[in-house]
DRENNU-644545 format. One record per atom (N, C-alpha, C, O): residue in three letters; x, y, z. Coordinates in Angstrom, 3 decimals. Example, Ala and Ser with C-alpha at 12.3 -4.5 7.8 and 13.67 -1.06 7.14 Angstrom:
REM DRENNU-644545
res:ALA u:13.190 v:-5.690 w:7.800
res:ALA u:12.300 v:-4.500 w:7.800
res:ALA u:13.200 v:-3.300 w:7.800
res:ALA u:14.236 v:-3.319 w:8.465
res:SER u:12.850 v:-2.250 w:7.080
res:SER u:13.670 v:-1.060 w:7.140
res:SER u:12.900 v:0.030 w:7.870
res:SER u:13.409 v:1.138 w:8.039
//
This chain:
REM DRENNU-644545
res:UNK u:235.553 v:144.210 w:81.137
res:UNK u:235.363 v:143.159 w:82.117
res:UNK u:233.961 v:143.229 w:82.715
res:UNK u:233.251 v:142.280 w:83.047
res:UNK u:233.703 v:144.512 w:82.786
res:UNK u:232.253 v:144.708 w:83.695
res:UNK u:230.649 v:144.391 w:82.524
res:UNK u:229.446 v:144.425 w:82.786
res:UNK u:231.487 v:144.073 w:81.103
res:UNK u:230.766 v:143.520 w:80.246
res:UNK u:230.787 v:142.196 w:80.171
res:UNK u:229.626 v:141.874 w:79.917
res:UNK u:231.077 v:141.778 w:80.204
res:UNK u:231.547 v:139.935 w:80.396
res:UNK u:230.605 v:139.637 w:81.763
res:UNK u:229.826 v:138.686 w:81.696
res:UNK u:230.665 v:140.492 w:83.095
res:UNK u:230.158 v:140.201 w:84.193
res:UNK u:228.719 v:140.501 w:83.731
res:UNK u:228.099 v:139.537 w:84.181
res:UNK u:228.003 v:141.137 w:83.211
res:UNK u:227.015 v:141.597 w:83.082
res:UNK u:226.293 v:139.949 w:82.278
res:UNK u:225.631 v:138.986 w:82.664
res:UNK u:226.873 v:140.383 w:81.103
res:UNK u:226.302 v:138.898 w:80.112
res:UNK u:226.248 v:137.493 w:81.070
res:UNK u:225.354 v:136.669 w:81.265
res:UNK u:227.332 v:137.594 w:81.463
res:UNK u:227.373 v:136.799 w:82.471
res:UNK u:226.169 v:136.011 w:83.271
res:UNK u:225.711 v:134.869 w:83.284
res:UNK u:225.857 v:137.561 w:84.086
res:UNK u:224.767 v:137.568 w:84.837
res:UNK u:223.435 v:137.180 w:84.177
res:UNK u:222.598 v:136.532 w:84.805
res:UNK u:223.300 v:137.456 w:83.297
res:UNK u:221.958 v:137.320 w:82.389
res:UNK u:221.985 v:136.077 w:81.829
res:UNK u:220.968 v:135.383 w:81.821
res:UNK u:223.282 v:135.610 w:81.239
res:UNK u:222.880 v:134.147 w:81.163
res:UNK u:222.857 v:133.314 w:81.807
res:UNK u:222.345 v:132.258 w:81.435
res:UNK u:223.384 v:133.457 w:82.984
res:UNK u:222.915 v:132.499 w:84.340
res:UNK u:221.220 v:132.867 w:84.552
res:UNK u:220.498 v:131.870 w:84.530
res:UNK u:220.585 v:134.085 w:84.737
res:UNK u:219.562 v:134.193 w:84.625
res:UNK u:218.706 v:134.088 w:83.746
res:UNK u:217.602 v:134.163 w:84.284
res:UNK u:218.615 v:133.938 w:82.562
res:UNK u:217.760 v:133.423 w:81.668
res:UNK u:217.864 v:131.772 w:81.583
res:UNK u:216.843 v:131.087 w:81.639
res:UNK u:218.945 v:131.294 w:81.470
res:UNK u:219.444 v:129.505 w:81.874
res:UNK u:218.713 v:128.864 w:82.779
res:UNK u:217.898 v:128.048 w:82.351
res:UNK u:218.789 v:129.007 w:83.753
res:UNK u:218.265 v:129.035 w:85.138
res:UNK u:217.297 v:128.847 w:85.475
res:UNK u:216.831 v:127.872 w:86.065
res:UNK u:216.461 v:130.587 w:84.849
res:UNK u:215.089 v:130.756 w:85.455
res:UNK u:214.355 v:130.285 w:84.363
res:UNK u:213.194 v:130.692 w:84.390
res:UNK u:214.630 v:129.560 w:83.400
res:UNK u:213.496 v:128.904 w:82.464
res:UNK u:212.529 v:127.965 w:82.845
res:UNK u:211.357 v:127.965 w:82.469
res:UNK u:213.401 v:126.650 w:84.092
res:UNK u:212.894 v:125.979 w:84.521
res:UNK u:211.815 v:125.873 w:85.370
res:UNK u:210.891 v:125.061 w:85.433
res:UNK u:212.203 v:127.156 w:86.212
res:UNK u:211.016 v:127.362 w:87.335
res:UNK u:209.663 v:127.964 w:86.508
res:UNK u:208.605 v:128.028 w:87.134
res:UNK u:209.701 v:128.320 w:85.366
res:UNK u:208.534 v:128.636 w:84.998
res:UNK u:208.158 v:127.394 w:84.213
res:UNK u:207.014 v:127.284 w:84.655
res:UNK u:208.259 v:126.595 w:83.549
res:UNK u:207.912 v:125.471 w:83.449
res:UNK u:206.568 v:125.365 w:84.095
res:UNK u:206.166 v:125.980 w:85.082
res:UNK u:205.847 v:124.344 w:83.256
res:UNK u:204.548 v:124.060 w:84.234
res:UNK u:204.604 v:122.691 w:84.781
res:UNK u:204.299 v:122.380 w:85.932
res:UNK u:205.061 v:121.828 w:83.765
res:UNK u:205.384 v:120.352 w:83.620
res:UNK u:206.226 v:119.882 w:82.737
res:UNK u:206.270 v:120.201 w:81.549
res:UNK u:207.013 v:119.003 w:83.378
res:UNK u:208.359 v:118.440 w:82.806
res:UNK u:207.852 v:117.920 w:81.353
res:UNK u:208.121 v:118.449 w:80.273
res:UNK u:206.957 v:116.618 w:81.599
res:UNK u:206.284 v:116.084 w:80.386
res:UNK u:206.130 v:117.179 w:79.169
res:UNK u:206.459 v:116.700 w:78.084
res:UNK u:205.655 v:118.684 w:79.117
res:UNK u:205.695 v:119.582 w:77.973
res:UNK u:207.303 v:119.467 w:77.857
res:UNK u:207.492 v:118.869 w:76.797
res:UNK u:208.378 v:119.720 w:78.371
res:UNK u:209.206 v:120.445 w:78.010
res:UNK u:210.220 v:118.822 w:77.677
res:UNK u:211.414 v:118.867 w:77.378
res:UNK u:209.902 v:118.295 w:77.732
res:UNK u:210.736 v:117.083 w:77.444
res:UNK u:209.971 v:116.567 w:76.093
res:UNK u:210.820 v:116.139 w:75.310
res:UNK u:208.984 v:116.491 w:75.695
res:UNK u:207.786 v:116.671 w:74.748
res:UNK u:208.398 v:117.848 w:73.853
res:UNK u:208.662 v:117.570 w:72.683
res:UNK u:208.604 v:118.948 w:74.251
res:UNK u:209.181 v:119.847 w:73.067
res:UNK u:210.895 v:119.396 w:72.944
res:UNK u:211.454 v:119.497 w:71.853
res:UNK u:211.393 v:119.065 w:73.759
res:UNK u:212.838 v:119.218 w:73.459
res:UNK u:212.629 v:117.361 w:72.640
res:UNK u:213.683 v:117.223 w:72.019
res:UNK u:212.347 v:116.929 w:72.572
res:UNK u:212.358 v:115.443 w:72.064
res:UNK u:211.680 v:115.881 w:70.440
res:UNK u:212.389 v:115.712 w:69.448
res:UNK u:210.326 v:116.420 w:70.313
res:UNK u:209.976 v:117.077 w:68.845
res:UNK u:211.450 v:117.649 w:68.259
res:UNK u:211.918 v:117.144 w:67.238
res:UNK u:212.136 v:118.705 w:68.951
res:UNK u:213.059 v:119.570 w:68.536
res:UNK u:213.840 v:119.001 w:67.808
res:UNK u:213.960 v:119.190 w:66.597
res:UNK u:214.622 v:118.028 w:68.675
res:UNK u:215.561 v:117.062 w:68.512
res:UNK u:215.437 v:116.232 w:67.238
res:UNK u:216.307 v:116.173 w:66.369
res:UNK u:214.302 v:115.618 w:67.219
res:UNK u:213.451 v:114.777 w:65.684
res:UNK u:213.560 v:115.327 w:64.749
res:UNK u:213.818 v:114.707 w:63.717
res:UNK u:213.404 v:116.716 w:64.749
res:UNK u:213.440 v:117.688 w:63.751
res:UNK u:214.522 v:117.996 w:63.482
res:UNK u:214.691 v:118.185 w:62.277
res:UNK u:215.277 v:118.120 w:64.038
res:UNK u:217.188 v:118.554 w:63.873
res:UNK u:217.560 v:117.415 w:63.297
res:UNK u:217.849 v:117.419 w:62.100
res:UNK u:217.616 v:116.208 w:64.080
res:UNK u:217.990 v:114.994 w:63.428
res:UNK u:217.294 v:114.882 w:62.020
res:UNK u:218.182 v:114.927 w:61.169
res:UNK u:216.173 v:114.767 w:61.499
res:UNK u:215.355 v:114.777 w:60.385
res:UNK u:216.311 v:115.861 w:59.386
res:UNK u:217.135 v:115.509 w:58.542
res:UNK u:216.056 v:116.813 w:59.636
res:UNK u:217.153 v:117.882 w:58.759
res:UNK u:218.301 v:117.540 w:58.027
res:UNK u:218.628 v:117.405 w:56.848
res:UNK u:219.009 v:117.407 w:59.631
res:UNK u:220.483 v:116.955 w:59.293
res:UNK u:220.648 v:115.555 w:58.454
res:UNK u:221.251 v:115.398 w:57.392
res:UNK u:219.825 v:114.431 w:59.357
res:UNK u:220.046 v:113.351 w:58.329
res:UNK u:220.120 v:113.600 w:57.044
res:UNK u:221.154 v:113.381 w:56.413
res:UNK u:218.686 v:114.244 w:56.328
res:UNK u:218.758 v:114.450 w:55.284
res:UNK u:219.498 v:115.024 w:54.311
res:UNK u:219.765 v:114.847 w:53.122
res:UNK u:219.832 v:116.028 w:55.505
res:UNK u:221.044 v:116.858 w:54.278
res:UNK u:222.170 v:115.948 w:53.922
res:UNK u:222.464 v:115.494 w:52.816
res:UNK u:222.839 v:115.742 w:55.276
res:UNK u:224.399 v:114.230 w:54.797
res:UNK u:223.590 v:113.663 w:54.341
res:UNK u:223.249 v:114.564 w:53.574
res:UNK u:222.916 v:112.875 w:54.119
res:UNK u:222.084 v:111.732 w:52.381
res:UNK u:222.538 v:112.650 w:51.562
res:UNK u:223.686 v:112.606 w:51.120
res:UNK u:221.451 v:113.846 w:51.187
res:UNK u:221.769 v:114.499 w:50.176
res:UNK u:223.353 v:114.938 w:49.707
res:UNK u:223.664 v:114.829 w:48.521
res:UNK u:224.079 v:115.310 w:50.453
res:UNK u:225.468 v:115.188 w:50.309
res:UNK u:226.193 v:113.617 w:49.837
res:UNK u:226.952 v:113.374 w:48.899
res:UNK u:225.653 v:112.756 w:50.832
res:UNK u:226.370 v:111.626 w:50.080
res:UNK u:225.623 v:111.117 w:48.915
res:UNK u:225.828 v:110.394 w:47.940
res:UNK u:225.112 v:111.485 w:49.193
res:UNK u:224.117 v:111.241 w:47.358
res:UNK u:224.743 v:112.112 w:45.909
res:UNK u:224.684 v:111.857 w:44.706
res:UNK u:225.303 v:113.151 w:46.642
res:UNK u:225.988 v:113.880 w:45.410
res:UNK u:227.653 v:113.741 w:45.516
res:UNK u:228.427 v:113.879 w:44.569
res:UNK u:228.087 v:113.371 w:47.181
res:UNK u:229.236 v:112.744 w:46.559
res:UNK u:229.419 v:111.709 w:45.721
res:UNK u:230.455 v:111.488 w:45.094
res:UNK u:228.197 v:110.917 w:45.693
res:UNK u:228.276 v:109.220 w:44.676
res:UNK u:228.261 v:109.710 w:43.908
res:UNK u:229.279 v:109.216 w:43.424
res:UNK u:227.795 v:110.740 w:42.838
res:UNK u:228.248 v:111.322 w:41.397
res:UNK u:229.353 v:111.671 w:40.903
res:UNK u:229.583 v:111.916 w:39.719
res:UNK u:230.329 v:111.719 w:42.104
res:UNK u:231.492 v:112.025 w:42.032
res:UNK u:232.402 v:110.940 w:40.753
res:UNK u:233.154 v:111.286 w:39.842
res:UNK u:232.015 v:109.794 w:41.105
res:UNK u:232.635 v:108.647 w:40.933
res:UNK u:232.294 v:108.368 w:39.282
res:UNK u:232.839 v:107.464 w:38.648
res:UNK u:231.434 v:109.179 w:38.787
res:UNK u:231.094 v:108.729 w:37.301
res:UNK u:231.281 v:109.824 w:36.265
res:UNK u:231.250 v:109.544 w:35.067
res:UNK u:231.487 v:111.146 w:36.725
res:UNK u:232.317 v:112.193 w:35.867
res:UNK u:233.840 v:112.282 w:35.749
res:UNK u:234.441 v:111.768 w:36.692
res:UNK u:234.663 v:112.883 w:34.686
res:UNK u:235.641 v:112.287 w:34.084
res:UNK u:236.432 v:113.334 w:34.990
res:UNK u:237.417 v:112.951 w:35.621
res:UNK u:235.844 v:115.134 w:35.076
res:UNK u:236.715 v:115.802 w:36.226
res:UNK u:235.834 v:115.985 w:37.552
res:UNK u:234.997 v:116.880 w:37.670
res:UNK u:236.204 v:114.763 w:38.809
res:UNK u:235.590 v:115.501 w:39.930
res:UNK u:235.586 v:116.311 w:40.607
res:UNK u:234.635 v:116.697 w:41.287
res:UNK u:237.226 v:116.966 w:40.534
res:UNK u:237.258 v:118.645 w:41.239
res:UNK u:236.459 v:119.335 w:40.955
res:UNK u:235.885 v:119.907 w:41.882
res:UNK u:235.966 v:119.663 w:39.353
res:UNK u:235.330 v:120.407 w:38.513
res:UNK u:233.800 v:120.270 w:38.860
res:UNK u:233.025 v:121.094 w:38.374
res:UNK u:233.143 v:118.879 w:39.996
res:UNK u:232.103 v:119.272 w:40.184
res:UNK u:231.889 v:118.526 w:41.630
res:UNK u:231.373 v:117.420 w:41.793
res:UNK u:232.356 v:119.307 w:42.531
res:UNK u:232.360 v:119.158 w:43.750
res:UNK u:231.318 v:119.680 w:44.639
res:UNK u:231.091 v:119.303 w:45.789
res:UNK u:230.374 v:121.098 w:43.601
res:UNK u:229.518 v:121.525 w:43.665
res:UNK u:228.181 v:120.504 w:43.912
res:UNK u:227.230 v:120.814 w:44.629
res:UNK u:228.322 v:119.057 w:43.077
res:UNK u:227.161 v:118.227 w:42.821
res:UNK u:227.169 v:117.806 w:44.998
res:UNK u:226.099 v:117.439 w:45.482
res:UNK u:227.977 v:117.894 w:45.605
res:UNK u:228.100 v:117.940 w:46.904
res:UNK u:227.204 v:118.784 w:48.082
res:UNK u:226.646 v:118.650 w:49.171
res:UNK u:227.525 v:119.807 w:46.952
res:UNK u:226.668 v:121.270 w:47.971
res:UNK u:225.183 v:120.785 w:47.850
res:UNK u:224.331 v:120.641 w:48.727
res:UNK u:225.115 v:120.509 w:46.072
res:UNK u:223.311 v:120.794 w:46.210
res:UNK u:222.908 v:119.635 w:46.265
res:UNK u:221.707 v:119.505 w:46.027
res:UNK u:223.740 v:118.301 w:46.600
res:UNK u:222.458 v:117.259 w:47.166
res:UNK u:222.340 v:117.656 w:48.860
res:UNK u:221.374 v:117.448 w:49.594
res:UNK u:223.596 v:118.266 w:49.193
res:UNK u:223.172 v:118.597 w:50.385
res:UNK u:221.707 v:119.156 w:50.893
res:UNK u:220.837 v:118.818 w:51.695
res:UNK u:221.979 v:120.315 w:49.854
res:UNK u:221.251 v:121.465 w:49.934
res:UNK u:219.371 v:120.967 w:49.373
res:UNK u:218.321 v:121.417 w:49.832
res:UNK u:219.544 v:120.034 w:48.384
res:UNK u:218.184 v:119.080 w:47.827
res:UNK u:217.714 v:118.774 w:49.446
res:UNK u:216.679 v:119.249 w:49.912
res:UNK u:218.606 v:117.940 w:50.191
res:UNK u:218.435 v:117.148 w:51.385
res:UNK u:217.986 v:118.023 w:52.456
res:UNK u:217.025 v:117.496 w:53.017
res:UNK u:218.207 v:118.838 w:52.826
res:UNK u:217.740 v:119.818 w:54.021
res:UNK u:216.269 v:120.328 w:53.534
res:UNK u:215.311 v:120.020 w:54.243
res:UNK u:216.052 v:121.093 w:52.356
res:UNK u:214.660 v:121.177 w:51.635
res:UNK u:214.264 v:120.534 w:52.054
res:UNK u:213.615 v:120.872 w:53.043
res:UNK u:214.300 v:118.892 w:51.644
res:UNK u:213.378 v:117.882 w:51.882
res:UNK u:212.979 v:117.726 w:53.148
res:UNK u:211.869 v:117.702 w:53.680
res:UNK u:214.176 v:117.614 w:53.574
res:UNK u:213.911 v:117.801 w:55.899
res:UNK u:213.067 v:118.958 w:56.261
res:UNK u:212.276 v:118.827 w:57.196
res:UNK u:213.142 v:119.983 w:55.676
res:UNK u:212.350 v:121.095 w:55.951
res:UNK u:210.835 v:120.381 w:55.728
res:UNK u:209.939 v:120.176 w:56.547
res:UNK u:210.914 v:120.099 w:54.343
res:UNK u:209.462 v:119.896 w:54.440
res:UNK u:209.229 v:118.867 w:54.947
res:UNK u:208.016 v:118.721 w:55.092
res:UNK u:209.808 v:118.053 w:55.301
res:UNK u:208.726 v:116.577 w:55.807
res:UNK u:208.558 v:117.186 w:57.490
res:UNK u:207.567 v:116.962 w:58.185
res:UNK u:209.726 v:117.964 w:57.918
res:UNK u:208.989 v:118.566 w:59.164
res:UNK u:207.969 v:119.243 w:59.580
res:UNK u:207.441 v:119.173 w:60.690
res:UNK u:207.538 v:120.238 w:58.246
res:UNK u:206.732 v:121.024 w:57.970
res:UNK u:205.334 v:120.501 w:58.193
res:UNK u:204.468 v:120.736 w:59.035
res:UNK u:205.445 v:119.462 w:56.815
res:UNK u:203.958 v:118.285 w:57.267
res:UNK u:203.775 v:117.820 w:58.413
res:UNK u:202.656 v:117.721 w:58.915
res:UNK u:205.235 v:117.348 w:59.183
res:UNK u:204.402 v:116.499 w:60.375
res:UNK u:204.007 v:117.489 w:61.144
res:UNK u:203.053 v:117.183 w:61.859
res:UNK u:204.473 v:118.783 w:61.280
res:UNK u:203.840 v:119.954 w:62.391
res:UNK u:202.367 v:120.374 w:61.707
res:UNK u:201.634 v:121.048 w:62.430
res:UNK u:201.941 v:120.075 w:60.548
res:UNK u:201.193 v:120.435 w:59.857
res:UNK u:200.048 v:119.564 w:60.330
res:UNK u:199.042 v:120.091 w:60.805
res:UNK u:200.159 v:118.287 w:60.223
res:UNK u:199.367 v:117.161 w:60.458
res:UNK u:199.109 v:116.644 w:61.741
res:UNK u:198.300 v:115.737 w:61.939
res:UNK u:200.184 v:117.538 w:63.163
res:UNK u:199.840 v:117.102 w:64.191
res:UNK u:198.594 v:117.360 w:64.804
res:UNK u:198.413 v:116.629 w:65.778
res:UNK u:197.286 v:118.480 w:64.469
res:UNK u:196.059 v:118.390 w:64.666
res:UNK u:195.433 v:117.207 w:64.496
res:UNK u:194.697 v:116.748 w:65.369
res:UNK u:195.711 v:116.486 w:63.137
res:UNK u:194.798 v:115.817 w:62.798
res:UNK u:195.028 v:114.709 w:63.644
res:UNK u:194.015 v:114.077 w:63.943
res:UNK u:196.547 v:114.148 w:64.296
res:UNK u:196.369 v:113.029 w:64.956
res:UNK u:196.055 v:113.245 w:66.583
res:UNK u:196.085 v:112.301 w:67.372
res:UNK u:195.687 v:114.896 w:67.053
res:UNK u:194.936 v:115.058 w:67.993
res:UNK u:193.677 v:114.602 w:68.249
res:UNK u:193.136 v:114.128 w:69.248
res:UNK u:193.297 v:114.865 w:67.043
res:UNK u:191.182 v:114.760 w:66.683
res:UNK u:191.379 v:113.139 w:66.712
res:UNK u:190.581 v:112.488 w:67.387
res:UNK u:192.511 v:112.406 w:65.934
res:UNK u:191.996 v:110.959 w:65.799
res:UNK u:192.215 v:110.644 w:67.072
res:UNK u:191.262 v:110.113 w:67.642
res:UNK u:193.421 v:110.853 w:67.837
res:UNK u:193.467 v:110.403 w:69.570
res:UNK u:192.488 v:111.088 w:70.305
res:UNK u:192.465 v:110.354 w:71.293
res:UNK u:191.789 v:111.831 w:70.501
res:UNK u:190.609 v:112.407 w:71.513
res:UNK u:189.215 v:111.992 w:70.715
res:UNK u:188.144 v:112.505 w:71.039
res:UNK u:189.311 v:111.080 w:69.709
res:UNK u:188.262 v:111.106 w:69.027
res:UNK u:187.074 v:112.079 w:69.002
res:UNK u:186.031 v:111.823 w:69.604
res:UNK u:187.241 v:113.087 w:68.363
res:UNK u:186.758 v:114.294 w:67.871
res:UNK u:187.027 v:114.079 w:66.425
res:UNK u:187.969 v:113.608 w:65.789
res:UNK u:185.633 v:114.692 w:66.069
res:UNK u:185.201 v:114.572 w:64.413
res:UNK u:185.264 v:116.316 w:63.950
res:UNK u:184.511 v:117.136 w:64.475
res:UNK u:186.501 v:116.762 w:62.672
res:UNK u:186.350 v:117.719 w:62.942
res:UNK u:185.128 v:118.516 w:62.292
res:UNK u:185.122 v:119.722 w:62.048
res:UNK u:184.013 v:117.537 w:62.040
res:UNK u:182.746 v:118.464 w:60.989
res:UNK u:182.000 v:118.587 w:61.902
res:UNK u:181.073 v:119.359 w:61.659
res:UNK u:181.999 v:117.813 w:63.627
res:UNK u:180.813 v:118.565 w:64.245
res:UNK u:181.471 v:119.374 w:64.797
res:UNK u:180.790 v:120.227 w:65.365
res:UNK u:183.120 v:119.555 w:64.935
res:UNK u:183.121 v:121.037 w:65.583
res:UNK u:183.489 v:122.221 w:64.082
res:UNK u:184.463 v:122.565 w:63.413
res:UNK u:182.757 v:122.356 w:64.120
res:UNK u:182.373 v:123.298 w:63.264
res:UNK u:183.158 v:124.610 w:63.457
res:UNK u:184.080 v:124.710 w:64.267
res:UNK u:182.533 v:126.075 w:62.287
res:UNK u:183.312 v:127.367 w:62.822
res:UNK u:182.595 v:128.250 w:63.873
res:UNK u:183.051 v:128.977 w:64.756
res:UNK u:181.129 v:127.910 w:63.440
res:UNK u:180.216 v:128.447 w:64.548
res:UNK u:180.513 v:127.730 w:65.906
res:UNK u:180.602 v:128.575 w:66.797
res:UNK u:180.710 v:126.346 w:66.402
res:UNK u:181.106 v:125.812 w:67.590
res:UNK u:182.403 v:126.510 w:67.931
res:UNK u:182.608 v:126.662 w:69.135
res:UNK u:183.340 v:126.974 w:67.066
res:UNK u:185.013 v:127.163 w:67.626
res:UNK u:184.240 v:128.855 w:68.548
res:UNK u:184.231 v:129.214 w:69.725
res:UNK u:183.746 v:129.420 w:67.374
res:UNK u:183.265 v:130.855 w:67.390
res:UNK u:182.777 v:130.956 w:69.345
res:UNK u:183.241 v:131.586 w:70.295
res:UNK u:181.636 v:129.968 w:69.179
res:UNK u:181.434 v:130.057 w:70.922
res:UNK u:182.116 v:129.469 w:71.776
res:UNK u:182.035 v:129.635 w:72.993
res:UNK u:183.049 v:128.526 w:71.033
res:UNK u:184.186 v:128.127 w:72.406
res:UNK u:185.288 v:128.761 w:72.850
res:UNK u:185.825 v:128.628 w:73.949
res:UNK u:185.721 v:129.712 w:71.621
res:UNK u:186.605 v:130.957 w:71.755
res:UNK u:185.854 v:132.212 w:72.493
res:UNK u:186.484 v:133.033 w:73.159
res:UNK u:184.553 v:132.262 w:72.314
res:UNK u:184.241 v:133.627 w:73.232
res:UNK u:183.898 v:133.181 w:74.610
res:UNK u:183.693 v:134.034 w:75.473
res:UNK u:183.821 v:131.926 w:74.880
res:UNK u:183.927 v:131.307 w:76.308
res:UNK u:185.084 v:131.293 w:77.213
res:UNK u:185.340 v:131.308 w:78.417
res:UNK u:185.714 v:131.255 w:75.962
res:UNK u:187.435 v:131.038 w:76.436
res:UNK u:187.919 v:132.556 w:77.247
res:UNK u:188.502 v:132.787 w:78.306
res:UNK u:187.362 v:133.400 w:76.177
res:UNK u:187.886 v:134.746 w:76.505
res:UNK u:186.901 v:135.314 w:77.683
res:UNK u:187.297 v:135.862 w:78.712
res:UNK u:185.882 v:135.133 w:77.416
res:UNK u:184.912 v:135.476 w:78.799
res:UNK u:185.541 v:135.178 w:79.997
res:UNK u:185.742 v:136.122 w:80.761
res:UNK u:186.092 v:133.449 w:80.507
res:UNK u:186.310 v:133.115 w:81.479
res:UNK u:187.751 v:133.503 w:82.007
res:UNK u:187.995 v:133.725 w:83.193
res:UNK u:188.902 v:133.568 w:80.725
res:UNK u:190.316 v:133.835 w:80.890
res:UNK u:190.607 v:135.066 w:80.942
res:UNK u:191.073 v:135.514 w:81.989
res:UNK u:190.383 v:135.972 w:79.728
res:UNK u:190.928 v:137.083 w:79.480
res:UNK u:190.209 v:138.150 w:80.432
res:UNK u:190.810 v:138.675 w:81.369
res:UNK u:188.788 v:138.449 w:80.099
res:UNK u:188.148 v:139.424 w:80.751
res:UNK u:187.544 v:139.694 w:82.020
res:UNK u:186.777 v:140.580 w:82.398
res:UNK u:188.330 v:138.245 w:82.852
res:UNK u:188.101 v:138.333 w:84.278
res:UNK u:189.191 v:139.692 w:84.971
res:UNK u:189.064 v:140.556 w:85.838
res:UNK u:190.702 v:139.077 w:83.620
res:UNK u:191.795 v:139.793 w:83.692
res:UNK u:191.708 v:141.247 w:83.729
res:UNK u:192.368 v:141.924 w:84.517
res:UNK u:190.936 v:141.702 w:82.922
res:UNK u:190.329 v:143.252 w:82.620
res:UNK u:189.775 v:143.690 w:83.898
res:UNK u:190.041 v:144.617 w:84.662
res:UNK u:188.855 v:142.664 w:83.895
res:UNK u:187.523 v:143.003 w:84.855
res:UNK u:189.127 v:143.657 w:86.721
res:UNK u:189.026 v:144.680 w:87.399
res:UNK u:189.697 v:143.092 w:86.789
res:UNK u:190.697 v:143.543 w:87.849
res:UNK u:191.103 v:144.592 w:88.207
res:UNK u:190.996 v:145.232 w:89.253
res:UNK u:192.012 v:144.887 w:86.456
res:UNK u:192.662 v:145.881 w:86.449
res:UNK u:191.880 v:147.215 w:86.787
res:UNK u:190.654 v:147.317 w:86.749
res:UNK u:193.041 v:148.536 w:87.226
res:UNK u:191.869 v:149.696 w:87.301
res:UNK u:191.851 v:150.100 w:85.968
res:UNK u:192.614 v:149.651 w:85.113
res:UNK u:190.784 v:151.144 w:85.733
res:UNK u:191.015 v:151.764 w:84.456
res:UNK u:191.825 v:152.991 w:83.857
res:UNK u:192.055 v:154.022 w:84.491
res:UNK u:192.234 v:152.741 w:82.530
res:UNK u:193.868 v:153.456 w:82.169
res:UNK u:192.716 v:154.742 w:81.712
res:UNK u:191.801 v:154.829 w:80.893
res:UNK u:193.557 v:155.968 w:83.100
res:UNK u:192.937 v:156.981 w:82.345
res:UNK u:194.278 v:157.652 w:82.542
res:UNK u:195.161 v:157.249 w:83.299
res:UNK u:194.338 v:159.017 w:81.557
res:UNK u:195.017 v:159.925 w:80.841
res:UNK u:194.644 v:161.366 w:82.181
res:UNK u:193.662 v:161.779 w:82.797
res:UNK u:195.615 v:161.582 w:82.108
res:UNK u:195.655 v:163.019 w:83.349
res:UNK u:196.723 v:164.025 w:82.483
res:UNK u:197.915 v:163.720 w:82.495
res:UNK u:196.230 v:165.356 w:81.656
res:UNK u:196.891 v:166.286 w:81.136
res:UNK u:197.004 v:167.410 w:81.628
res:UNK u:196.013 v:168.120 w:81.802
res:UNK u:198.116 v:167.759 w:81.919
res:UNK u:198.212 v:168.768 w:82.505
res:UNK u:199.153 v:170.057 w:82.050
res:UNK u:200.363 v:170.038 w:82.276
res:UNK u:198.687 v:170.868 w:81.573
res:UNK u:199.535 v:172.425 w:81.346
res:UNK u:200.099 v:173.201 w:82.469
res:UNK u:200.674 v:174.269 w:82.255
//
């Protein structure tokens, strides 16, 4: 019982406290709406692919004997969902650069190179710059 209370507890607290860390609704409604596209995309595809191999059903002489043709249009169909999700997560840069109109040959690798050590200058190593320093104390 005092296991049940425990889980319990933690999934009220992980449930819960997701939200308050949130930064903005717009991201997280933005990811759960992608998510969703993608699940739906999947799934559609797979039932096609399933009813696509149940319609074969109808033109072999034993259909018990290939009920299997069921599994793998399924199974054709989810592949396919995989990948067309794949591309569009693949391709969502590129319709960043066309909406911010950014060309990606003037940002170059040498431009990323100094916008990443800017990045880290201003973000990361202010972070450092805080902390004290990790020293080691041995003692016999």
């Amino acid at each position: 019982m005092k296991k049940y209370l425990y889980a319990l507890f933690f999934l009220n607290l992980i449930l819960f406290s997701i939200p308050g860390f949130a930064e903005d609704d717009t991201f997280m409604e933005k990811t759960i709406n992608k998510t969703k596209r993608d699940f739906f995309t999947i799934g559609g595809l797979g039932l096609g692919g399933a009813a696509l191999g149940l319609s074969t059903l109808a033109f072999v002489d034993d259909p018990k004997a290939n009920l299997k043709n069921v599994a793998i249009g399924g199974a054709v169909g989810i592949i396919l969902g995989v990948g067309i999700v794949a591309i569009s997560h693949a391709t969502e840069g590129n319709m960043y650069y066309e909406s911010n109109k950014l060309d990606p040959k003037e940002f170059d690798t040498s431009e990323r190179i100094s916008w990443h050590k800017r990045q880290v200058e201003k973000n990361i190593l202010v972070i450092k710059s805080d902390l004290p320093p990790l020293t080691y104390d041995i003692q016999f």
